[in-house]
Chimera marker file (.cmm) of the C-alpha trace (Angstrom):
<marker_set name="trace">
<marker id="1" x="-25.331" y="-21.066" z="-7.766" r="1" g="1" b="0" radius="0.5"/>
<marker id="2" x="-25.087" y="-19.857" z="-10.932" r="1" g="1" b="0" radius="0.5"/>
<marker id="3" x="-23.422" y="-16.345" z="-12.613" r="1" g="1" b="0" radius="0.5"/>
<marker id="4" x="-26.965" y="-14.841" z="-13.075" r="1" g="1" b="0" radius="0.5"/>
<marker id="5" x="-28.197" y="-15.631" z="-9.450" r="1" g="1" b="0" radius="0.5"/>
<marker id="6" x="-24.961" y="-14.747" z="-7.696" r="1" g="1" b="0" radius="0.5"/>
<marker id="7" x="-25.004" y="-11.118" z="-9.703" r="1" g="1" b="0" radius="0.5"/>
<marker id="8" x="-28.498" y="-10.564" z="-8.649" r="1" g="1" b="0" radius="0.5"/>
<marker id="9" x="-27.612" y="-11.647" z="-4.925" r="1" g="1" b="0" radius="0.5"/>
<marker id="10" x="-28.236" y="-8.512" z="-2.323" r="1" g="1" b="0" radius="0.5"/>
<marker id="11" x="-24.696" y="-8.220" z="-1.264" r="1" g="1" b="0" radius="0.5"/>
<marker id="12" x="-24.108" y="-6.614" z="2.521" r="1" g="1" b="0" radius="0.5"/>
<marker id="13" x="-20.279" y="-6.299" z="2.360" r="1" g="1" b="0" radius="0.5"/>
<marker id="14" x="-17.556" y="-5.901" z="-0.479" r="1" g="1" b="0" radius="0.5"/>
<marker id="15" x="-14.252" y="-6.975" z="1.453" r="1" g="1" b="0" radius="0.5"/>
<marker id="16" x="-11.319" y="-5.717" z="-1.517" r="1" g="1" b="0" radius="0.5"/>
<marker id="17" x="-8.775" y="-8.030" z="-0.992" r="1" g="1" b="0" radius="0.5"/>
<marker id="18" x="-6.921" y="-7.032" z="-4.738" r="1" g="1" b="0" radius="0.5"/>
<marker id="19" x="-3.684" y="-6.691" z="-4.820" r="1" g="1" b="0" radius="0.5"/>
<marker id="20" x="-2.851" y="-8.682" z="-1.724" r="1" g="1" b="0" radius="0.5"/>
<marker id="21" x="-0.658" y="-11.506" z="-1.126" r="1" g="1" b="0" radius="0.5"/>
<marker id="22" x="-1.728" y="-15.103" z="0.709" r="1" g="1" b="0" radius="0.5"/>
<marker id="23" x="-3.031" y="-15.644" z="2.743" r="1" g="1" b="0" radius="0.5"/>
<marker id="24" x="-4.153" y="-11.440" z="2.096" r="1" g="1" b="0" radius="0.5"/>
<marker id="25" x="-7.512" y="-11.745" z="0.754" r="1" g="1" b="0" radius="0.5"/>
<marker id="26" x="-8.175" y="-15.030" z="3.176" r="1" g="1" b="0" radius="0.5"/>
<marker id="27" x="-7.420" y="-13.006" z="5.969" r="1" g="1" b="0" radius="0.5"/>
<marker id="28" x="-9.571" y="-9.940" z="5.227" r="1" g="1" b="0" radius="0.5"/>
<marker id="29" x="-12.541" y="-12.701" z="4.700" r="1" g="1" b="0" radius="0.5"/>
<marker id="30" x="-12.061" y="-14.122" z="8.333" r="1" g="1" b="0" radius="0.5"/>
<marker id="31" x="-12.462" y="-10.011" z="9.510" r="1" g="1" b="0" radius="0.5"/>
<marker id="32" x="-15.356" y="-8.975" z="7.461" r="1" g="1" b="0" radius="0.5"/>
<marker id="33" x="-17.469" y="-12.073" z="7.763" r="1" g="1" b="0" radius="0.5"/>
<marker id="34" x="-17.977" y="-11.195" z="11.795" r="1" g="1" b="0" radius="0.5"/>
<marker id="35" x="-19.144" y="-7.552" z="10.850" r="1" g="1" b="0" radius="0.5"/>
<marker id="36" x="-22.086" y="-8.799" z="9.145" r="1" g="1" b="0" radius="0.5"/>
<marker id="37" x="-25.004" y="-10.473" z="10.485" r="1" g="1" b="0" radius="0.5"/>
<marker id="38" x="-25.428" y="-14.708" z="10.394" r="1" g="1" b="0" radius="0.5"/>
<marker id="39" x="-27.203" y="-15.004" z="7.061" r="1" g="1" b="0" radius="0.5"/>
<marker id="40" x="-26.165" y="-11.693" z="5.149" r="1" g="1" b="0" radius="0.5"/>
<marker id="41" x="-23.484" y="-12.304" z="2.690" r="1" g="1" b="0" radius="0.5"/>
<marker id="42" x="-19.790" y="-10.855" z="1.895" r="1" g="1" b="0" radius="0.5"/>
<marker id="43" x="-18.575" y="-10.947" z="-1.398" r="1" g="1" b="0" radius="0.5"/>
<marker id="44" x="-14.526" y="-10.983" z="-1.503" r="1" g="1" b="0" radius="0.5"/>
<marker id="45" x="-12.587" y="-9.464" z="-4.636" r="1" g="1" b="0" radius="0.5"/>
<marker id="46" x="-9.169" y="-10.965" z="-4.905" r="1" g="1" b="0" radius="0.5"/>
<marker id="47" x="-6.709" y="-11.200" z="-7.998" r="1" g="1" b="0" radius="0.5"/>
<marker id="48" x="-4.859" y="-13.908" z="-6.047" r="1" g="1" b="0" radius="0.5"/>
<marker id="49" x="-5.845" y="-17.154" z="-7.536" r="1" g="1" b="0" radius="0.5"/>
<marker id="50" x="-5.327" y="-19.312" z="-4.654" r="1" g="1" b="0" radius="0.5"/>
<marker id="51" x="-8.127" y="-17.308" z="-2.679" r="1" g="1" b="0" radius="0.5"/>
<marker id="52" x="-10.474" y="-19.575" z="-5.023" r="1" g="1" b="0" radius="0.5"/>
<marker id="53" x="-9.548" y="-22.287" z="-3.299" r="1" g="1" b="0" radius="0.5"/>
<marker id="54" x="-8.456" y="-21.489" z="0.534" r="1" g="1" b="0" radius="0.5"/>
<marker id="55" x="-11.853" y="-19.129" z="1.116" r="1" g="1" b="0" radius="0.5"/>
<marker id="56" x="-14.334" y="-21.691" z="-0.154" r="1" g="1" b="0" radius="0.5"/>
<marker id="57" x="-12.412" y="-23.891" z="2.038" r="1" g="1" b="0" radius="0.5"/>
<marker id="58" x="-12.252" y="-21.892" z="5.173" r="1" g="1" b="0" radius="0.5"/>
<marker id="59" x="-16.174" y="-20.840" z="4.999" r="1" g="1" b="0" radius="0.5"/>
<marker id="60" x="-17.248" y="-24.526" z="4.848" r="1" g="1" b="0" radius="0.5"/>
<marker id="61" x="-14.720" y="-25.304" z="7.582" r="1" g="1" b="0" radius="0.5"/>
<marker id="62" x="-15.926" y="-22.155" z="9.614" r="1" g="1" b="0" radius="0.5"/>
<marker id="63" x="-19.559" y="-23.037" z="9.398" r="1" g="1" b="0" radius="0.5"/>
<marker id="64" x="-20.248" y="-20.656" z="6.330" r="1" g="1" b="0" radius="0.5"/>
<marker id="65" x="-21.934" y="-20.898" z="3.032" r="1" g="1" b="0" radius="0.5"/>
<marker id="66" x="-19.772" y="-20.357" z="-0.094" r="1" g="1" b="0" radius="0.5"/>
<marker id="67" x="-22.191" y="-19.259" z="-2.518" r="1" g="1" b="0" radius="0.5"/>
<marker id="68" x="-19.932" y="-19.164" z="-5.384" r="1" g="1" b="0" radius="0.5"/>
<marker id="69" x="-17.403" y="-17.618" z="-7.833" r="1" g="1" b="0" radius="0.5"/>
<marker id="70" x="-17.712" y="-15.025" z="-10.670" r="1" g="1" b="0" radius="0.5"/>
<marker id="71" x="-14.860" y="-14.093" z="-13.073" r="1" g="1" b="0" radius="0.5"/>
<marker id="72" x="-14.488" y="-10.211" z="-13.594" r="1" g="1" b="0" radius="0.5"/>
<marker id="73" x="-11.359" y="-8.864" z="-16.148" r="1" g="1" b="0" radius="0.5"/>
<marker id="74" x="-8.473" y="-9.398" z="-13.431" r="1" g="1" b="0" radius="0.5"/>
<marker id="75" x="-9.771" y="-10.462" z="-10.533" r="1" g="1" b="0" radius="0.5"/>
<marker id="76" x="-12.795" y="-12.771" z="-8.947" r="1" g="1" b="0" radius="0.5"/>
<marker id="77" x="-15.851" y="-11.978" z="-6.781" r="1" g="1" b="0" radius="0.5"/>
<marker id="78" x="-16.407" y="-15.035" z="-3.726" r="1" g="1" b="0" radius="0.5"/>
<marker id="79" x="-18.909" y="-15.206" z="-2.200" r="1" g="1" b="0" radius="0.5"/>
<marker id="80" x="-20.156" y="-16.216" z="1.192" r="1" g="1" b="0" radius="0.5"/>
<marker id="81" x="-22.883" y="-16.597" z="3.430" r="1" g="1" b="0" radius="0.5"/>
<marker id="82" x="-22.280" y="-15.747" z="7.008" r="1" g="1" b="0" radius="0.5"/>
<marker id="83" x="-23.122" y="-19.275" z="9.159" r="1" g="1" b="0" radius="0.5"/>
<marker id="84" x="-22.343" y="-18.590" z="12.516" r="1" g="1" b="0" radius="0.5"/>
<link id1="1" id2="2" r="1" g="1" b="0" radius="0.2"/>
<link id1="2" id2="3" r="1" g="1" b="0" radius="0.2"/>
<link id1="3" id2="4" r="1" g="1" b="0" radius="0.2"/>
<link id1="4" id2="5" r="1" g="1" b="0" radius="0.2"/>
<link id1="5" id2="6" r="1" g="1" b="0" radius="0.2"/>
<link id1="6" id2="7" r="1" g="1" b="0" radius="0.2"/>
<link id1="7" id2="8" r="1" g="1" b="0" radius="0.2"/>
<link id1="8" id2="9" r="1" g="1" b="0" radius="0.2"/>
<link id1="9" id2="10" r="1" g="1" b="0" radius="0.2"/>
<link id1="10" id2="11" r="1" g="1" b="0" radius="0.2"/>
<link id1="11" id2="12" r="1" g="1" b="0" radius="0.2"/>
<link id1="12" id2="13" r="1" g="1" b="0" radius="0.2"/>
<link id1="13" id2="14" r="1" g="1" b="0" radius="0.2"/>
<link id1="14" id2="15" r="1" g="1" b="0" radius="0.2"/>
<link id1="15" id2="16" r="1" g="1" b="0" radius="0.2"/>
<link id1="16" id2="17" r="1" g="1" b="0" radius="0.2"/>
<link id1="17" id2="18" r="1" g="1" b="0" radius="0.2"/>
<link id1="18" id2="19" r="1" g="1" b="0" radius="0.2"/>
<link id1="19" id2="20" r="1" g="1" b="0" radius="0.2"/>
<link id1="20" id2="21" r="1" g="1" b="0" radius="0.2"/>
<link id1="21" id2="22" r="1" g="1" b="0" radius="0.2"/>
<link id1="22" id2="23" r="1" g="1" b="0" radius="0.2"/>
<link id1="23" id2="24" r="1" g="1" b="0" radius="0.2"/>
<link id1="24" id2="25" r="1" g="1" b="0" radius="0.2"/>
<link id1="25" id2="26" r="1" g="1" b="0" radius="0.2"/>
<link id1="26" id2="27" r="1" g="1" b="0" radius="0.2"/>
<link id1="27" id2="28" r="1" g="1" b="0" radius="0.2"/>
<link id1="28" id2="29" r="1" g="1" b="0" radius="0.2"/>
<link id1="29" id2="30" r="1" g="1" b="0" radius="0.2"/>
<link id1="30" id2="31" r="1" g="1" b="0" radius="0.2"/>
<link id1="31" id2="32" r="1" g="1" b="0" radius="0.2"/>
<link id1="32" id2="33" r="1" g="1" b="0" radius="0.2"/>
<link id1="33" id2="34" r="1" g="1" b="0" radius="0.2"/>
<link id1="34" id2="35" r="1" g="1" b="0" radius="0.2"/>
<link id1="35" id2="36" r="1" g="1" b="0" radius="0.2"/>
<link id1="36" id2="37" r="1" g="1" b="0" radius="0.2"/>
<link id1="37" id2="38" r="1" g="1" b="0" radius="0.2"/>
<link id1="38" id2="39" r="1" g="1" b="0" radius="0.2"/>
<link id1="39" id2="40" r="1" g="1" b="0" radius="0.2"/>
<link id1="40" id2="41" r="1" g="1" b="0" radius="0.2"/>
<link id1="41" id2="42" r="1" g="1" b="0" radius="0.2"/>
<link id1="42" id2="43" r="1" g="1" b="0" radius="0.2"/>
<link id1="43" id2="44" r="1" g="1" b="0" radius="0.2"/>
<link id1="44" id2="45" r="1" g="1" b="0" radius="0.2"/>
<link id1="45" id2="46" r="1" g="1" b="0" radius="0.2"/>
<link id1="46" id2="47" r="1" g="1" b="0" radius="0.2"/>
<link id1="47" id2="48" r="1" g="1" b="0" radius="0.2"/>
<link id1="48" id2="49" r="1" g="1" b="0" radius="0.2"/>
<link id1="49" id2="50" r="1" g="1" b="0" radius="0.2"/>
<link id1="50" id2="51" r="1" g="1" b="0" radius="0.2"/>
<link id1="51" id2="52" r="1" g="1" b="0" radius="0.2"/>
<link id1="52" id2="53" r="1" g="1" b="0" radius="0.2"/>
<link id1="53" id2="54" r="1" g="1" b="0" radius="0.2"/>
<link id1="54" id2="55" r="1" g="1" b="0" radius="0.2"/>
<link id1="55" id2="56" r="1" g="1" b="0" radius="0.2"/>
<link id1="56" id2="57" r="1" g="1" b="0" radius="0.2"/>
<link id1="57" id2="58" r="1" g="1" b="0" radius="0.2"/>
<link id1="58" id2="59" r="1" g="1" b="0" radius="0.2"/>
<link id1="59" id2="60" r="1" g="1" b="0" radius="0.2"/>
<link id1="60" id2="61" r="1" g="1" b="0" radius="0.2"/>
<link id1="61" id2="62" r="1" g="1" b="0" radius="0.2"/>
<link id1="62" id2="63" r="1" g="1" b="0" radius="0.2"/>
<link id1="63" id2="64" r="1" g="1" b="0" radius="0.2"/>
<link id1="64" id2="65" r="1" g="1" b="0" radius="0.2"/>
<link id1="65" id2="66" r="1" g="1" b="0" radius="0.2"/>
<link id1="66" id2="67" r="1" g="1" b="0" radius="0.2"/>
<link id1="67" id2="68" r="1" g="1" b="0" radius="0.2"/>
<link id1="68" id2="69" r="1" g="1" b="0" radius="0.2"/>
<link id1="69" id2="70" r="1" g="1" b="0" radius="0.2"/>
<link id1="70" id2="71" r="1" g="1" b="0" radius="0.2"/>
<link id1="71" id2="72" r="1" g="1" b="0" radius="0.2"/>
<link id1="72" id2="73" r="1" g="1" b="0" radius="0.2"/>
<link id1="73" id2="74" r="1" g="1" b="0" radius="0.2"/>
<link id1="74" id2="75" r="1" g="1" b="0" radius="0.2"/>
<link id1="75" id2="76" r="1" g="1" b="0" radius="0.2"/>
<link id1="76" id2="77" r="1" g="1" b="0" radius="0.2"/>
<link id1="77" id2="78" r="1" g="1" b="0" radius="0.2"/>
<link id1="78" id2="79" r="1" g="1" b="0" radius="0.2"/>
<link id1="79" id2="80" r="1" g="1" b="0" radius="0.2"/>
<link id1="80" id2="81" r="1" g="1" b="0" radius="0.2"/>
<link id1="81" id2="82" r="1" g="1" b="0" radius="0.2"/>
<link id1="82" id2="83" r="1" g="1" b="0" radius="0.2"/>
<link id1="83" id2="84" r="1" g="1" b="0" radius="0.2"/>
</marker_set>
């Protein structure tokens, strides 16, 4: 999905996972994506730049969506589509 479409995306939950160690920001995903319901979406700020990697991962895995990635100054915004 691209920048445009992903900033224009009705998100239902920020999960701020800044500032936190791995698996931190991973771990904060797993919680929040259960308080939303199957098709809303999460987006997930981290600064850690593994995250970009292990919570695309773990969506697909988990029978989620991953929407996509955005860049902000510091940090990036992930985003997923609750599957399940």
């Amino acid at each position: 999905m691209t920048e445009e479409k992903l900033k224009n995306l009705k998100v239902n939950k920020v999960v701020d996972g800044r500032g936190k160690f791995p698996p931190g920001p991973l771990l904060a995903a797993r919680r929040s994506i259960m308080e939303v319901p199957r098709g809303e979406i999460i987006e997930v700020y981290s600064s850690d730049e593994s995250s970009s990697q292990d919570i695309p991962f773990w969506a697909n895995k988990a029978g989620h969506e991953y929407l996509g990635t955005i860049e902000y100054p510091g940090y990036k915004g992930i985003f997923i589509r609750n599957g399940c």
